[in-house]
N, C-alpha and C positions, 0 to 999 in steps of 0.2 A: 402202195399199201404198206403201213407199217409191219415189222415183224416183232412178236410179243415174247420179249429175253426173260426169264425168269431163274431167281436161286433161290434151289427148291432144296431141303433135307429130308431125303427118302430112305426105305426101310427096305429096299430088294436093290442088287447091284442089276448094270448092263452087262451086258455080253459082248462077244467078239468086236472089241474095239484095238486100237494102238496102246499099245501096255506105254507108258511113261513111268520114270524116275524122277522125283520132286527136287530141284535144285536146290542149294544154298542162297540165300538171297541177303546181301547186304555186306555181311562181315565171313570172311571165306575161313575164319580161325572158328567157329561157331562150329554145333555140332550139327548134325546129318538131321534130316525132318524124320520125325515120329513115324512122317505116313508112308503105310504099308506099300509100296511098289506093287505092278501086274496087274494083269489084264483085268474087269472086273471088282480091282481096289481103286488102281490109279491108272484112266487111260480118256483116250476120246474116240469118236468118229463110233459111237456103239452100232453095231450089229442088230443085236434087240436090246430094245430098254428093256426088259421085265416088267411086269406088274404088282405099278406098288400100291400098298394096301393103306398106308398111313406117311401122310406127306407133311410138312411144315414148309409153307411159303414163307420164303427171310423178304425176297422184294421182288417185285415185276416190275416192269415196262414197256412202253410201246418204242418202239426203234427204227428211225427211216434205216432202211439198208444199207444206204451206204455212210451212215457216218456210226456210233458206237456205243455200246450199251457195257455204265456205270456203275459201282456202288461203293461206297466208302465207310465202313463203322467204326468212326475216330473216337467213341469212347469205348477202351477197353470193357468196364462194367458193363456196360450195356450189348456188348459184341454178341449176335445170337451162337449159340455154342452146339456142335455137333457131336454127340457122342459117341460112342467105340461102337460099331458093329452098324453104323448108319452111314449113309453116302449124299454128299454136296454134289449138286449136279446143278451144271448150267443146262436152262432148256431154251430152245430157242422155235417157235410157230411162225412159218411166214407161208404167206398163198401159192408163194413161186419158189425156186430152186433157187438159196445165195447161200455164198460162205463164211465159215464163219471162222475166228480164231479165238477159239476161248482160253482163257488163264485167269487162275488165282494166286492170289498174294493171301497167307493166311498168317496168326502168331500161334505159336505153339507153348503152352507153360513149360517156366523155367526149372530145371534140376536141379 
């Protein structure tokens, strides 16, 4: 049974998950990511998701489990955009119990 991956821009953060701090990715002279650190801003394995009231699907997919769920938006113009006070989340529905490792790679404008 496939499991159906989805990046979704929701309007309520999750709960008691693993806080994360967003790496530098690429060039290590480049300045620190914009986004917010801590539990609820930036994390995974949530607790509770909350209840969101207004969602924006970017993409879904159906996903054998064991191999991996995609997406790439190689034109800049066109990159769906997340605004200040809204949360990216990977969602991920499967029937059974599998793991998952999620990560994103995002561009942040320049200063």
């Amino acid at each position: 049974m496939p499991v159906i991956c989805s990046l979704v821009d929701g309007d309520v953060a999750a709960t008691g998950g693993t806080s994360l701090t967003p790496d530098l990715w690429g060039n290590s002279l480049q300045q620190a990511s914009l986004c917010v650190g801590g539990t609820g801003a930036t994390m995974y394995g949530a607790g509770s998701e909350g209840t969101l009231t207004t969602v924006r699907q970017l993409d879904a997919q159906h996903v054998h489990p064991q191999s991996g769920y995609g997406i790439w938006f190689p034109d800049m113009d066109r990159m769906p955009r997340v605004a200040a006070s809204r949360f990216l989340r990977i969602r991920c529905k499967a029937p059974a119990i599998v793991n998952v490792l999620p990560w994103i790679i995002w561009a942040e404008p320049s200063l």
